[in-house]
N, C-alpha and C positions, 0 to 999 in steps of 0.2 A: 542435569546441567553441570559441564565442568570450564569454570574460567581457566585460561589459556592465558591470559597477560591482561594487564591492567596500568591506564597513567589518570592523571590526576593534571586536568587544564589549569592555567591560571583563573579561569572566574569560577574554580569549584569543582565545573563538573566532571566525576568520574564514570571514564569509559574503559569498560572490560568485554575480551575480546572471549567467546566460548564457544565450544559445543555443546549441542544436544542429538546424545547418538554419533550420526554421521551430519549433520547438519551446524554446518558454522553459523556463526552470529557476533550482534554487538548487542552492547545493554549500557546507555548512557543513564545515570543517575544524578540529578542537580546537588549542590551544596546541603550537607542536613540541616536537617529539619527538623521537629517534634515528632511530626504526624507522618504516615506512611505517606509517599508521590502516588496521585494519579498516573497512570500506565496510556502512551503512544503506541500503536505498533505501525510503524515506517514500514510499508510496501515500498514495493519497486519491479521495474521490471527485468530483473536476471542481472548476474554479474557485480557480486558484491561489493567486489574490490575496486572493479569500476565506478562503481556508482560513491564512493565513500565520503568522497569530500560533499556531496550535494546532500547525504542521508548525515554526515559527523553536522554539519550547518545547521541543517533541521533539527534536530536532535541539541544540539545547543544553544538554539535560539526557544525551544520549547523548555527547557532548562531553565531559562531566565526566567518565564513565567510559573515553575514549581514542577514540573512535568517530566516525570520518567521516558525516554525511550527504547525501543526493542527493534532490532531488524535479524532477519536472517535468509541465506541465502536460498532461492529458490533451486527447484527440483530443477535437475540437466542444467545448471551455471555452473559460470566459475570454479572454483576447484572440486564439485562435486560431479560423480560416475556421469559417464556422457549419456547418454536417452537419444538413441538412433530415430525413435518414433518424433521426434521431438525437432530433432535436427534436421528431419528431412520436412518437418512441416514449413520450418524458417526457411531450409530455401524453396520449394513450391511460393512460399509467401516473395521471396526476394527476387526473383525471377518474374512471377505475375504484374510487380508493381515497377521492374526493370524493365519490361513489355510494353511497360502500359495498357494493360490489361487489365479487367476486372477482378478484383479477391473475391472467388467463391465462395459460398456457405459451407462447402467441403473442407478447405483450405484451412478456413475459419475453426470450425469445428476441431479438426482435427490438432491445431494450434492451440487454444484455449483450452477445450472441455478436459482433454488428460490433466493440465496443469492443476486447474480447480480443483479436479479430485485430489491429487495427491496433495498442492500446498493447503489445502483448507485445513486438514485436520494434521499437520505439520504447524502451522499457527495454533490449532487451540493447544497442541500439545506446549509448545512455546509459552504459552498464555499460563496453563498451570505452573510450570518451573518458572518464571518470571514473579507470579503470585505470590507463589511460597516462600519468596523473599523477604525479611521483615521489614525492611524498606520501601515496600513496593505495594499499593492499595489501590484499588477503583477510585473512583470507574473509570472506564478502557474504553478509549476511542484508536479509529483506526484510516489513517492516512495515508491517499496515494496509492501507486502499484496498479498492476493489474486490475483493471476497473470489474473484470467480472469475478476475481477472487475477492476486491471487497463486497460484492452485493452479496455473492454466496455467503461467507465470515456474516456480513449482516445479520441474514438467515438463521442462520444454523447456532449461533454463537451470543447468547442468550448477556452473557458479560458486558459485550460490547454496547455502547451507550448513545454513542455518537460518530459519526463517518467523514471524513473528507475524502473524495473521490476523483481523480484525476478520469478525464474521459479523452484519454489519450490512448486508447488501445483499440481492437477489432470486437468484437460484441458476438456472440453466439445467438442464433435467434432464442436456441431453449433459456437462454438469460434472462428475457424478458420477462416470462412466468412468474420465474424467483424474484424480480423486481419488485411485483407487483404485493410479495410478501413482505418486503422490507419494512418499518416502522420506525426505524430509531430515524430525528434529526439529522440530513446530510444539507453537505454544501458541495457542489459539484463544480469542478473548476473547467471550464474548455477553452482550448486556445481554436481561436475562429479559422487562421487560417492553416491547423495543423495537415501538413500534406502526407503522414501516416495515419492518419482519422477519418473515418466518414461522419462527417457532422450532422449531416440527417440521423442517421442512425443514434448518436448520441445525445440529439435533443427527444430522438424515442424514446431512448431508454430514459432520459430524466423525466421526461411526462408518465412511464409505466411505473416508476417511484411510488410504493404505496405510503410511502411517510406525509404524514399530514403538517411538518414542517420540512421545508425541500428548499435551498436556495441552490438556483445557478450564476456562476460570477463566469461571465464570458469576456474575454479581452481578446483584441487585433492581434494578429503575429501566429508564427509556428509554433511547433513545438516544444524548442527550446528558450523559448522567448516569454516564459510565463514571466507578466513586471511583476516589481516590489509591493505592490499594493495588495496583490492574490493574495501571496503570502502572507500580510498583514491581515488580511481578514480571517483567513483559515485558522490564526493562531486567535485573534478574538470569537471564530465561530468555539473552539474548543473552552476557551476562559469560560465562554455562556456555560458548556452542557458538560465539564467535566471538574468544575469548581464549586 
């Protein structure tokens, strides 16, 4: 991990901007403290620099409760190598749903499942250099993004303690399997009238949830219309399970 730039907000929290590899990133830190911060890691769906002001938000409102956060950018975004397989999946997808047409399982698949594989273990690598920071301590809960790269991270990623899950993406059927592994505490947010979601599918996948504590918080509206309240709970689901 090499920081790249660093500022300093007025309520404290430092944000430094880095690489790992080839892989950009941020790393928000609250005001010190004694004790190492519990570890966020801020998913998202592509496009870092886009998404900044809604991830720097998150990231400083998780701050004020003592809470380290991590983002970095996903595979074929933003300024990282383009992923032809990648790009031609988005438009099959943008085209089908500019049709009004059904999104296939093909489509599907061929969107998601590469992603999984490569950001999954791009996050755990993340997760160690983040660690090794003396600032920086468990336990590690993991926020938003690509709803089937946090089930996989669930999975696989033995650290990870607790989940907020955004079910605002397309779902792979092989997904479900793996759900059905998960165990840590999640809280799943769906917005009811999201018109890039299939909401059946995503009350599936919250029933295939093998975690024996599961909350879903569903609210009215699209996409971008998740109210102030989600938020507020997500951030008291976390105070429970990583305080």
């Amino acid at each position: 991990m090499r920081f790249t730039s660093e500022q300093r907000f007025d309520d404290g929290v430092l944000e430094r901007e880095f690489t790992l590899g080839e892989i950009p990133g941020v790393l928000w830190t609250p005001p010190s403290s004694s004790a190492p911060a519990p570890l966020i890691l801020l998913g998202h769906p592509g496009g870092l620099r886009r998404m900044y002001p809604r991830l720097a938000a998150r990231a400083r409102q998780s701050a004020a409760d003592g809470f380290a956060s991590v983002t970095v950018e996903l595979p074929g975004s933003g300024d990282r190598p383009h992923w032809p397989a990648l790009e031609q999946a988005r438009a099959d997808l943008h085209r089908a749903m500019k049709a009004g047409e059904p999104v296939g399982e093909e489509i599907i698949d061929a969107l998601v499942l590469p992603l999984v594989e490569k950001a999954v273990p791009e996050w755990r690598d993340t997760l160690d250099a983040v660690l090794s920071l003396p600032e920086i301590g468990g336990p590690v809960g993991y926020s938003g993004g690509v709803i089937s790269i946090g089930t996989r991270l669930a999975v696989v990623e033995p650290r990870i303690s607790a989940a907020v899950l955004f079910a605002g993406s397309f779902v792979p059927r092989a997904m479900f399997e793996e759900a059905r592994q998960v165990t840590v505490p999640l809280h799943v947010l769906l917005q009811w009238d999201d018109e890039g979601n299939d909401r059946q599918s995503a009350l599936d996948l919250f029933d295939a949830f093998g975690s024996k504590e599961k909350t879903l918080n569903a609210n009215m509206g699209g996409h971008a219309g998740v109210p102030e309240s989600a938020g507020e709970a997500a951030a008291r689901f976390f105070t429970r399970h990583l305080r």
